[in-house]
C-alpha positions in Angstrom: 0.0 0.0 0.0 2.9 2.1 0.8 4.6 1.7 -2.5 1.4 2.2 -4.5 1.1 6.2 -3.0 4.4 6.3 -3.0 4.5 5.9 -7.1 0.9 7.8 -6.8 2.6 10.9 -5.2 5.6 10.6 -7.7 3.6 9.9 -10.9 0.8 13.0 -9.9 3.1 15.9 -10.2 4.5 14.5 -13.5 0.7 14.4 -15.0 0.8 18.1 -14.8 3.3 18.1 -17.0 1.3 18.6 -20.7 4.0 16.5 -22.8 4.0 13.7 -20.5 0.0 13.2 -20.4 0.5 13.1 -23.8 3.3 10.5 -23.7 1.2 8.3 -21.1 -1.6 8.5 -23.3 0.8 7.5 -26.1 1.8 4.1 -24.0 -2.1 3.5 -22.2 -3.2 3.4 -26.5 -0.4 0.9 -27.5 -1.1 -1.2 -24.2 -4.6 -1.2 -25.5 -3.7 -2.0 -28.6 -1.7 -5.5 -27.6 -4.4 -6.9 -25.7 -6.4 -6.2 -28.4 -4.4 -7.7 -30.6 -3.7 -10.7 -27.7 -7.1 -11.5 -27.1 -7.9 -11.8 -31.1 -5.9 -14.3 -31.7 -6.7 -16.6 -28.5 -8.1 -19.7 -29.7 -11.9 -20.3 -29.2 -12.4 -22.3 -26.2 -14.8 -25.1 -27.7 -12.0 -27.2 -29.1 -14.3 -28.4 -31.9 -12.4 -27.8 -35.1 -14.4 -27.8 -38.1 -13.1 -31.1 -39.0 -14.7 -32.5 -35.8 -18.1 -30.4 -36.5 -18.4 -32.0 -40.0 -17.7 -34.7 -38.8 -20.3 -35.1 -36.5 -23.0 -33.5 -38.7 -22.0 -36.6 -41.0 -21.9 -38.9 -38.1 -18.7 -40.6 -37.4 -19.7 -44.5 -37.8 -19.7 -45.3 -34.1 -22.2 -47.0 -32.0 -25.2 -45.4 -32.9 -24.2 -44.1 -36.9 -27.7 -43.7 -37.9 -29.3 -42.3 -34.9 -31.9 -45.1 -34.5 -30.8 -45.3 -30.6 -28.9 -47.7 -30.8 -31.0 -51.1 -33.0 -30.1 -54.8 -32.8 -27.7 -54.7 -36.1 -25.4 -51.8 -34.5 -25.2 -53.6 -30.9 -24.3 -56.6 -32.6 -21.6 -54.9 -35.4 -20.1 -53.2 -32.0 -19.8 -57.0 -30.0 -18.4 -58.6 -33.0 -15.9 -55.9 -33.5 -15.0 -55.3 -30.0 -15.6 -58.8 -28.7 -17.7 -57.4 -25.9 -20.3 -55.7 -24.7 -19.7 -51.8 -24.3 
């Protein structure tokens, strides 16, 4: 807490000054403009690349490929390929 009005008492008088608000001003844009920049290119946070979304729009072949929940010939195709019951 200290530090913090110790810098605060420094930093005031040096706000006064007109060519250093303009220089601060300067910096506070171009900080601005890097985590602008930054947050841009952060990946999404779904994980789902469009390969995956296709993919599943297509369905991907698995237990239940044509959404029928899951009838007697897919429950059987999974056994004789896995050699057991899921």
């Amino acid at each position: 807490m200290k530090a913090a009005v110790a810098v605060g008492c420094i930093l005031f008088p040096l706000l006064l000054y007109r060519p250093l608000q303009l220089l601060l001003l300067l910096l506070l844009l171009l900080l601005l403009l890097f985590l602008l920049v930054a947050l841009l290119e952060l990946p999404d946070d779904s994980g789902d690349t469009d390969d995956d979304v296709g993919r599943e729009a297509q369905g991907d072949g698995g237990i239940d490929s044509d959404n029928d929940n899951d009838s007697e010939s897919d429950v059987s195709s999974n056994i004789a390929v896995h050699g057991e019951l899921l």
